[in-house]
N, C-alpha and C positions, 0 to 999 in steps of 0.2 A: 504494500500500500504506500501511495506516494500521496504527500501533503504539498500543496502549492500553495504559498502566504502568497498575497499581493503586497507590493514593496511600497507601497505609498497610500497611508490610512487618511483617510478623511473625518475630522470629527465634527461635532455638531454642539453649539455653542450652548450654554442652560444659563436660565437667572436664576437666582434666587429669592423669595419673598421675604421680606424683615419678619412680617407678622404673622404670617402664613408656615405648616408645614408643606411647603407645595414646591415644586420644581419644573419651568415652561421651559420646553426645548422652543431653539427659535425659528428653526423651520425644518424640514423635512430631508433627509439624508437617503443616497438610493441608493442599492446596490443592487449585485448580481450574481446568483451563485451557480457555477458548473460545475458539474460531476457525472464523472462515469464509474460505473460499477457493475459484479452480475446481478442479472437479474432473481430476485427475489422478494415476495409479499412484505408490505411495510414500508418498502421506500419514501415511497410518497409520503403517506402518512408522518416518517419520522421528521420527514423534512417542512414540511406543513404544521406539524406541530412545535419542531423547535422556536421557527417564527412567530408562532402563534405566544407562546409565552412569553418574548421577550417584548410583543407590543408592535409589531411589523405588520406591514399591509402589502401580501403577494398581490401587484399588479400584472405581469403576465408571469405564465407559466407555458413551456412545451418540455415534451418528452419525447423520445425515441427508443423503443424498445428491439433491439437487433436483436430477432429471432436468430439467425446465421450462426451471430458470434454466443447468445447468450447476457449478451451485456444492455444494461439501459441507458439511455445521456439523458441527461436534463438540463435546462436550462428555466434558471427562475430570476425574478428582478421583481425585488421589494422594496417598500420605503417604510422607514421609523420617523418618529417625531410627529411634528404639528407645534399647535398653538393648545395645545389640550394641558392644562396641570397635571402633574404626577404627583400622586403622595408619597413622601418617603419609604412608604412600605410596598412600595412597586420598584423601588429603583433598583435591588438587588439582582431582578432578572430581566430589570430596564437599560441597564448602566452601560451593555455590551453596542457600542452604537461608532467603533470604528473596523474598519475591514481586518483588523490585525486583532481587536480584541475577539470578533464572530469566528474567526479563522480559529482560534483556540479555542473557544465554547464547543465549536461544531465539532473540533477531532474526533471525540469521544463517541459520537454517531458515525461517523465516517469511518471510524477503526472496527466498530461493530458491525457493519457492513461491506467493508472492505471498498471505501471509495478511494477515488480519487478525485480532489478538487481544488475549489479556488474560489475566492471571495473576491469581487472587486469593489473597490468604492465608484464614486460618480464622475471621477477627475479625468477627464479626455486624453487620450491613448498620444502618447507625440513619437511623431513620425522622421527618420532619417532619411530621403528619398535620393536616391542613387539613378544618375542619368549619363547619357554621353553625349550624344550628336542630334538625335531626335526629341522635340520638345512636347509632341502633340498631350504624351500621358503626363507629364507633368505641366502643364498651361492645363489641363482638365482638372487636375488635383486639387493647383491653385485655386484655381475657381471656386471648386466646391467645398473649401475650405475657410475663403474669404466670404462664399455665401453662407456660411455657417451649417450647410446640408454633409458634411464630409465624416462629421461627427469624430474629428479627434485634430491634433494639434500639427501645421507642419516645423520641425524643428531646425531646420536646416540641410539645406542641398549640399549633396556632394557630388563631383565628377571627374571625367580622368579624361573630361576636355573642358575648354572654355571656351564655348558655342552658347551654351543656355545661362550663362552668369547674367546678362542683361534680364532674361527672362526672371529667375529668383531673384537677383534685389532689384529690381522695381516693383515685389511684393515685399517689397522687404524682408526677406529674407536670407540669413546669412550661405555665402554661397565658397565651397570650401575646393579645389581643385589638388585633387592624389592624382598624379601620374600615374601609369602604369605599363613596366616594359617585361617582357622576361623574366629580367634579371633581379627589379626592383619588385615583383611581387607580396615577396613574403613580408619584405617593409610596408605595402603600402596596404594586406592587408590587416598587418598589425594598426597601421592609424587608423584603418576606418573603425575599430574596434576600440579605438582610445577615441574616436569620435563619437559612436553608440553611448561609452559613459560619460563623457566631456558634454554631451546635451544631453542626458538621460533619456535615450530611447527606446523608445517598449516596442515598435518594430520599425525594420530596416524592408523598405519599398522599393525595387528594383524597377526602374520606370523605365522600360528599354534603355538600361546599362548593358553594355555590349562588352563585358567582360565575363568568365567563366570563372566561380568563385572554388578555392581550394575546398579539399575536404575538409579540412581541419575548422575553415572557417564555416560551410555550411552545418558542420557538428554545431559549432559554438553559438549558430543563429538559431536552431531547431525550435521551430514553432514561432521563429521569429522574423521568418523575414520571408517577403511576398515576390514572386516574380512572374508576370505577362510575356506569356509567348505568342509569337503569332500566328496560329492556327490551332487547327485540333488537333490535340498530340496524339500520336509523334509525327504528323504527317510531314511533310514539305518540310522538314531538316535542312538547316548550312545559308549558306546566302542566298538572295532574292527569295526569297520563299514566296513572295504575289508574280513573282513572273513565273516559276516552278506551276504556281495557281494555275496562270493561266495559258501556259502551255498544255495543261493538263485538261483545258476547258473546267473547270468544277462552277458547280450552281451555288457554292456555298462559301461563304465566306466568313471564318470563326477567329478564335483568340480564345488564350485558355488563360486564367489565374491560377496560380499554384503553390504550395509552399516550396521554401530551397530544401533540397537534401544533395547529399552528394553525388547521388543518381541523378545526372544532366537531364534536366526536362523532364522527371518522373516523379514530381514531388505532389501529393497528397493535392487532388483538383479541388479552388473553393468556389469556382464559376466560370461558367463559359455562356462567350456571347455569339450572336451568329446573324448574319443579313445574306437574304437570298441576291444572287448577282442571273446576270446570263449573259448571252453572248456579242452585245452591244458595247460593253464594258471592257478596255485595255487596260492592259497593263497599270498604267498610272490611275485609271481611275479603284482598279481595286485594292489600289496602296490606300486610297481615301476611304474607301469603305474599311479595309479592316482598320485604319489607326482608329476610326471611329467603333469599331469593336474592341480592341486595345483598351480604349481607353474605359472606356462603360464596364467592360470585366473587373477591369483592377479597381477602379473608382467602388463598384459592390463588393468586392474583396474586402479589401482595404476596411472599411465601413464596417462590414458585419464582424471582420476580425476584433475592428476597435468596440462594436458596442459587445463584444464575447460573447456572438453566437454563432461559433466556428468549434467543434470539438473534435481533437484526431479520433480518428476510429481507423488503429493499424495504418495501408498506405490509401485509406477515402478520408474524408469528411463528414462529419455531421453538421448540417448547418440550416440552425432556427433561423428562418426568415421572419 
């Protein structure tokens, strides 16, 4: 059984009354808990109940129950507090109301069933986004990140050219350039890793970076870093894959989001997008339909990763939409 704290608690402010024995939280604290385990009677219940006594209001809930494996995922998101007084004789099973202290309440249920999980608080996912030459996925990320729809934080560009630096800081965004030759690999992807903790980032976004990441480093990213290919894997492999496309005539035109592993292009799929083409369409124009799939994939990726409802199951996904 494997426990996963979330590293960054969020807690929830309380007044105190002079005259009163009474304690007002001052607004509402959310989180979200996932866990997979085998399937067995009670789950629900224990997990429903733990909530239930501490004063938490389950707003959604999903389940997946994998017959195949045996195993169940869940995925819940709760809120404690309000404007409601607390008498001092509720606070003892009230008091638990940061992601580090629920992570420790909940073990004891998670060990008796043999979970594995994780607590988040409310605090938006920040993101390291990894580019080279191409800007389409990243000017879309932008976007939906300054429209406030992207649901997590972008933390700073990196790349191993300086093509898209104008693009990042005129969103102001700090915009960081690692070479990368052969020889200088293992240096530079030691920085990008002292850049993950230098801006504390919860995932690493591979936005058509056109680099092939070590094993060692795809270990040390596991479950944490997102990467858009362009097509349906493994199809149309190596360069030009829209011209491969449309030598090949295909009616379809996809892009895949996936996790890294060190298996090239075979990491755990969290979305794939797809536009019908036909035989009207060249070459260049099917480069513009798929960046526009590109980009829609990872932008859903990215999103349901950060709101955590993406759960590994072996080499698939489980993912609450």
């Amino acid at each position: 059984m494997t426990t996963i704290i979330e590293s960054r608690p969020a807690g929830a402010a309380t007044a105190v009354s002079g005259a009163a024995t009474a304690i007002t939280k001052s607004r509402a604290v959310n989180f979200v808990l996932t866990l997979a385990c085998p399937e067995r009677p009670g789950i629900v219940r224990a997990v429903t109940a733990f909530l239930a006594d501490r004063g938490f209001d389950i707003v959604e809930h999903q389940q997946f129950d994998d017959h195949v494996s045996g195993n169940l995922y869940l995925r819940t998101a709760f809120t404690g507090g309000g404007d409601e007084p607390l008498g001092f004789d509720q606070l003892n099973r009230r008091h638990t109301n940061t992601a580090a202290d629920l992570t420790a309440a909940f073990a004891p249920t998670a060990n008796e069933f043999g979970m594995e999980f994780s607590i988040h608080d409310g605090k938006p996912q920040r993101l390291l986004v990894m580019v080279s030459k191409f800007g389409h996925c990243l000017n879309d990320l932008i976007f939906r990140w300054q429209a406030g729809s992207l649901g997590a934080e972008i933390a700073v560009v990196v790349s191993n050219h300086e093509d898209l630096r104008g693009m990042a800081e005129a969103a102001g965004l700090p915009f960081i350039h690692v070479p990368v030759t052969p020889g200088t690999k293992p240096e530079a992807e030691a920085r990008l890793l002292e850049l993950v903790a230098e801006y504390d980032a919860d995932l690493v976004v591979l936005a058509r970076y056109m680099q092939v990441l070590s094993n060692d480093l795809c270990t040390s990213l596991r479950g944490r870093a997102i990467n858009i290919h362009h097509s349906f894997l493994p199809g149309f492999k190596g360069a030009k894959p829209y011209h491969q496309a449309y030598d090949r005539g295909v009616k379809l035109i996809g892009a895949t989001a996936h996790y890294v592993t060190p298996d090239l292009d075979e990491g755990p799929i969290i979305e794939q997008e797809v536009f019908r083409v036909d035989h009207s369409l060249d070459a260049d124009a099917l480069v513009t339909v798929g960046r526009d799939a590109e980009s829609q994939a990872l932008s859903r990726a990215v999103k349901w990763h950060c709101q955590h409802r993406v759960l590994l199951n072996n080499t698939r996904t489980v993912v609450f939409r």
